[in-house]
C-alpha positions in Angstrom: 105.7 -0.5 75.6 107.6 -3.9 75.5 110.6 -2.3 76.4 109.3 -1.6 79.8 108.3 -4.3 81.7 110.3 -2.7 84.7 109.3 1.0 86.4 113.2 1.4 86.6 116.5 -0.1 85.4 119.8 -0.2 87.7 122.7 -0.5 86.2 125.7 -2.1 88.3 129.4 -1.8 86.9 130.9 -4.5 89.4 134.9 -4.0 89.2 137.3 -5.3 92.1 135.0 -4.2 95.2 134.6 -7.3 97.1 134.9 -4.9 100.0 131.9 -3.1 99.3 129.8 -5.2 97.2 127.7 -6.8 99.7 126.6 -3.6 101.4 125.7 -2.0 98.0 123.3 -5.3 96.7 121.5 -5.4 100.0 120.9 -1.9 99.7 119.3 -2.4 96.4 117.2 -5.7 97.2 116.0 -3.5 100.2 114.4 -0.5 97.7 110.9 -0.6 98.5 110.1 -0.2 95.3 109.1 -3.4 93.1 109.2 -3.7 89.3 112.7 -3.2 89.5 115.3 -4.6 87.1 119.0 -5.1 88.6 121.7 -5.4 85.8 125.1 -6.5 87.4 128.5 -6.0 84.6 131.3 -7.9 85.2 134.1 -5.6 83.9 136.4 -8.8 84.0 136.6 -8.3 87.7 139.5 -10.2 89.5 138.6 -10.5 93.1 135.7 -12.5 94.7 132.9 -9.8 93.4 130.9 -12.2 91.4 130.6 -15.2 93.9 129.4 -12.9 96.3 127.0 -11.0 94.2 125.6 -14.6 93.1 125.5 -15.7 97.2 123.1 -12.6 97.8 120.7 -13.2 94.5 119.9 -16.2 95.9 119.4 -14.9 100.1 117.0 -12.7 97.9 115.2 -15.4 95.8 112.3 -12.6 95.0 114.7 -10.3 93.5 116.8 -13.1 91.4 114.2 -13.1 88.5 114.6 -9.5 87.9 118.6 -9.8 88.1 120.4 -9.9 84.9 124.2 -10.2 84.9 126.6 -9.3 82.1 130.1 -10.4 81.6 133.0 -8.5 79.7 136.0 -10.5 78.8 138.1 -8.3 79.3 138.5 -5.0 81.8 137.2 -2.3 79.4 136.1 0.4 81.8 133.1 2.3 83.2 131.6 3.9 80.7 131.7 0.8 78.6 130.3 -1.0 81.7 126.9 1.6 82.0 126.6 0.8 78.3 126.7 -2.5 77.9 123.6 -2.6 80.6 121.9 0.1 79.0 122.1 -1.8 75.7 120.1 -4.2 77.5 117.6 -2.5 80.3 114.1 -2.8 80.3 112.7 0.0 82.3 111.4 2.8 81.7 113.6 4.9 83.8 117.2 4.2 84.5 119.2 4.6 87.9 123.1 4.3 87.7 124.9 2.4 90.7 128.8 2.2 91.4 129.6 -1.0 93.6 131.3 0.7 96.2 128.4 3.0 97.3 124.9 2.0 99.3 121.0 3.7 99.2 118.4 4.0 101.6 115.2 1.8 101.0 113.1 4.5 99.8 115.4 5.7 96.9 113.9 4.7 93.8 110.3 4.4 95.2 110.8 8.6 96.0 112.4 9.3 92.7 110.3 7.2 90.7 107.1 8.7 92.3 108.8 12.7 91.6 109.3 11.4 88.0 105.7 10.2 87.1 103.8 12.9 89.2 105.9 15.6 87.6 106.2 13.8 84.0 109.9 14.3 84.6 112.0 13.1 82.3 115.1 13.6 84.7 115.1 13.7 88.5 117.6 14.2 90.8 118.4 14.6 94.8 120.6 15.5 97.8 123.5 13.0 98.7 125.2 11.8 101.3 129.0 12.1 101.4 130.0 9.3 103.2 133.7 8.6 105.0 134.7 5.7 107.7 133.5 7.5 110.9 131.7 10.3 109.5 129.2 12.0 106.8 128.2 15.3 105.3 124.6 15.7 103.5 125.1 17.4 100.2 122.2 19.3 99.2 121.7 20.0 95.5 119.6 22.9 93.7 115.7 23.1 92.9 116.0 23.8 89.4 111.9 24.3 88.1 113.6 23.9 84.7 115.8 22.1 82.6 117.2 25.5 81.5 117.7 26.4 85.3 119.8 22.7 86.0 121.5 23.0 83.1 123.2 26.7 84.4 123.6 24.7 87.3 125.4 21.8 86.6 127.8 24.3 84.2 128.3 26.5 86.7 129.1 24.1 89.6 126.3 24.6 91.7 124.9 21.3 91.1 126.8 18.3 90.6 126.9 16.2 87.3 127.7 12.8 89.2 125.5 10.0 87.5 124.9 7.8 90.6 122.1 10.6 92.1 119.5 10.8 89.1 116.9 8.7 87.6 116.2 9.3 84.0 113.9 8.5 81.4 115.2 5.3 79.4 113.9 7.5 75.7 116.1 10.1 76.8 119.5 8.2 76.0 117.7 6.0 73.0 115.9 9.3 71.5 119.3 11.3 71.6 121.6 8.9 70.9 123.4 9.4 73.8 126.0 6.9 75.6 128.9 7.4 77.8 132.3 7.8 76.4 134.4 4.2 76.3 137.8 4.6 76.6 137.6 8.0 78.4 137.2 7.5 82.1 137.5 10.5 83.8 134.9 12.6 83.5 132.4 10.5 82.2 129.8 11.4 84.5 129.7 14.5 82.2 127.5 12.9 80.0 124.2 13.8 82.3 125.1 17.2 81.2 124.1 15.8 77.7 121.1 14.0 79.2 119.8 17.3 80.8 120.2 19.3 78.2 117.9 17.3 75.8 115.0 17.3 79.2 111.9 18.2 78.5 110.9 18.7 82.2 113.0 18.1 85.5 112.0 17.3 89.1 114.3 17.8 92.4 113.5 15.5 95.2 114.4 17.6 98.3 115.8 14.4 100.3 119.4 12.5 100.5 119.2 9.0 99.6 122.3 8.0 97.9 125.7 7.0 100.3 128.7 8.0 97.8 131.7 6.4 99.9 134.9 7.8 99.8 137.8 5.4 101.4 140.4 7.7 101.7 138.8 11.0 103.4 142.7 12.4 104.1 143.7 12.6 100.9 144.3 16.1 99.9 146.7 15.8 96.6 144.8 13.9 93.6 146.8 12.0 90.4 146.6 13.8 87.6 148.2 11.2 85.2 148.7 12.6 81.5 146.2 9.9 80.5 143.9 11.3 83.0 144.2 15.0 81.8 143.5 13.6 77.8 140.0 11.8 79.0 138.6 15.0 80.5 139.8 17.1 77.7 138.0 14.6 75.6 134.8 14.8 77.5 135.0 18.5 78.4 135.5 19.4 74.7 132.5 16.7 73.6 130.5 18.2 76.0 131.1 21.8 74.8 130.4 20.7 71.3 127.3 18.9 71.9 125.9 22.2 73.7 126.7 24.5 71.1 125.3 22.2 68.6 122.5 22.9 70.2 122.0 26.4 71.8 124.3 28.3 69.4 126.2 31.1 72.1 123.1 31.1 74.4 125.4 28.9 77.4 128.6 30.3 76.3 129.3 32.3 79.8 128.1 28.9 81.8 130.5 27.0 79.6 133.4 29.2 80.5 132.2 28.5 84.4 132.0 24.7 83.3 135.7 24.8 82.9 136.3 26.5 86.0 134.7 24.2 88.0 136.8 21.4 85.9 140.0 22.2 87.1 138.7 23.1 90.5 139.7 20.2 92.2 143.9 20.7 91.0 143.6 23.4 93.7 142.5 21.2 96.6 145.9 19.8 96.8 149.4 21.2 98.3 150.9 20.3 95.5 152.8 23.4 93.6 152.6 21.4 90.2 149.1 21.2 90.4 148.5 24.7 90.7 151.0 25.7 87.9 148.7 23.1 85.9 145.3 24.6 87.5 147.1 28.2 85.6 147.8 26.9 82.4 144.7 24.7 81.6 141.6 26.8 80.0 143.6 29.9 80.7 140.5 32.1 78.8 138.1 31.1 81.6 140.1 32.5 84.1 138.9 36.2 83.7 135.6 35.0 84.4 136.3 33.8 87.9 134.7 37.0 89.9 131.6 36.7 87.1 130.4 33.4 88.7 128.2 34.0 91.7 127.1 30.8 92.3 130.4 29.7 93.8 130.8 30.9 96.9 133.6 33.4 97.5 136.4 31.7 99.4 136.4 29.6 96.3 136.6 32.6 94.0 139.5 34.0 96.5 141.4 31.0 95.8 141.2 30.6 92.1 141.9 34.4 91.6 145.2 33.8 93.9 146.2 30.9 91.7 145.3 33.1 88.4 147.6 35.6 90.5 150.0 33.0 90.5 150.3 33.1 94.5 150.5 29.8 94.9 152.0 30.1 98.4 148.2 31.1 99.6 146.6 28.3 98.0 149.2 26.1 99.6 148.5 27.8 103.1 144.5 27.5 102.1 144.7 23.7 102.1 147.0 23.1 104.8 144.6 25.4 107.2 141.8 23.4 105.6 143.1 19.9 106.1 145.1 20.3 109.5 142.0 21.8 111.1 138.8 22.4 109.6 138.5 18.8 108.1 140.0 16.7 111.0 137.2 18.6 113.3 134.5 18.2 110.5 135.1 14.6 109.2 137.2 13.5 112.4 140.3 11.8 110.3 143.6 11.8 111.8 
């Protein structure tokens, strides 16, 4: 019981987002919720950040007590950012936060209220996609069980992002668990961890969370060769750490799980990202047709890149971004 003085923990990586910051803070000094501890990491950020985080802790003089801000010496990354504050929170629950994005007011009052009625150890919700002009809501599954969200979250039908979810603080202490320093991308896969040690789950059926994305036109992502060797790492970690546990029982939904890893080289018009897509976890890619829960354009597409017609995935994305996203998400 002493380590929960607070309902819920919120854990802050703060990295050169002096753009951003401001919105994100006043979003969380807004929740409606009280008993709320706000842990801030300086990941050795360069920009003006910090001053401005310490200008709003004290417009918010009620919320400055329960503030706690951490300083690394040096830039060491996400993941060691989320666990250098969880070394450190209080609450029983804890809610992860990048700097860059924003919440509605009713966002940790709604999930913490799911998670005590429904003695949830891990709660989650829709989102909010949010561009410049424009935003899509992004509604997740309602998984009764943490069986159910763990198929889900392997088999892309739900996402694995850590910035949507509050979970039990006894979860990460009882398992062991933290995220991966030193291996950035893909480090969000360690909720798939988190929910596969649940006991119970809970789905709140409303979009809270703003997850801002800058650059909406961007079709072809950097796939540097450190990049591809931190989601190896997690992928293969994350594999391990589910057979450790359920023997073959997820093997199919870990074949999916890659699938849905090397999704994203296809949403690109880029030929050297599909040759890539082709050769990386080649064995998943007779299972494409097997995975209903991904909707069938999206099989279409990855069974023309296992075809190796790469000139219909190109055409795919140029359709997609010269027309259907400029109308959707109105970028030029």
């Amino acid at each position: 019981m002493e380590r929960e003085p607070y309902k819920v923990s919120v854990i802050v990586p703060v990295y050169h987002v002096e753009k951003f910051i401001e919105r994100c803070v006043i979003s969380l000094f807004r929740q409606t919720l009280e008993d709320v501890e706000f842990i801030f990491v300086d990941d050795s950020t360069p920009d003006q950040s910090m001053d401005l985080l310490m200008k709003l802790m004290a417009e918010y003089p009620h919320r400055k007590a329960d503030c706690v801000v951490l300083k690394h010496e040096s830039n060491r990354g996400l993941p060691a950012a989320r666990n250098t504050g969880l070394a450190v929170a209080r609450g029983k629950y804890i809610f992860h936060m990048d700097s860059d994005d924003f919440a509605e007011p009713d966002m940790l009052k709604d999930l913490y209220a799911a998670a005590e009625q429904q003695q949830a150890d891990l709660v989650w919700s829709d989102w909010f996609l949010s561009y410049q002009e424009k935003e899509r809501y992004m509604p997740q599954p309602n998984c009764k069980t943490p069986k159910e969200a763990l198929e889900a979250v392997l088999s892309g039908t739900m996402k694995y992002n850590v910035w949507n979810k509050l979970i039990r603080r006894s979860l990460y202490d009882d398992q062991g668990i933290l995220f991966p320093e030193g291996y950035s991308m893909g480090e969000d896969m360690t909720i798939i961890k988190l929910m596969a040690c649940a006991k119970s789950v809970a789905y709140v059926p409303q979009a809270y969370y703003h997850y801002v994305r800058t650059n909406s036109g961007a079709m072809t992502a950097s796939w540097s060769e450190k990049h591809l060797a931190d989601i190896n790492h997690n992928v293969d970690e994350t594999i391990g750490f589910i057979k450790r546990k359920f023997g073959e029982k997820f093997d199919l939904f870990l074949e999916y799980f890659k699938l849905s890893i090397k999704l994203p080289l296809l949403i690109s018009d880029d030929f050297q990202m599909y040759r890539l897509w082709s050769d990386w976890y080649q064995e998943s890619n007779r299972f494409i047709w097997k995975n209903k829960s991904v909707c069938f354009r999206t099989r279409i597409l990855q069974w023309f890149a296992w075809k190796k017609q790469y000139w219909v995935v190109w055409l795919y994305n140029k359709v997609m971004q010269e027309f259907v996203y400029k109308l959707i998400l109105g970028y030029k």
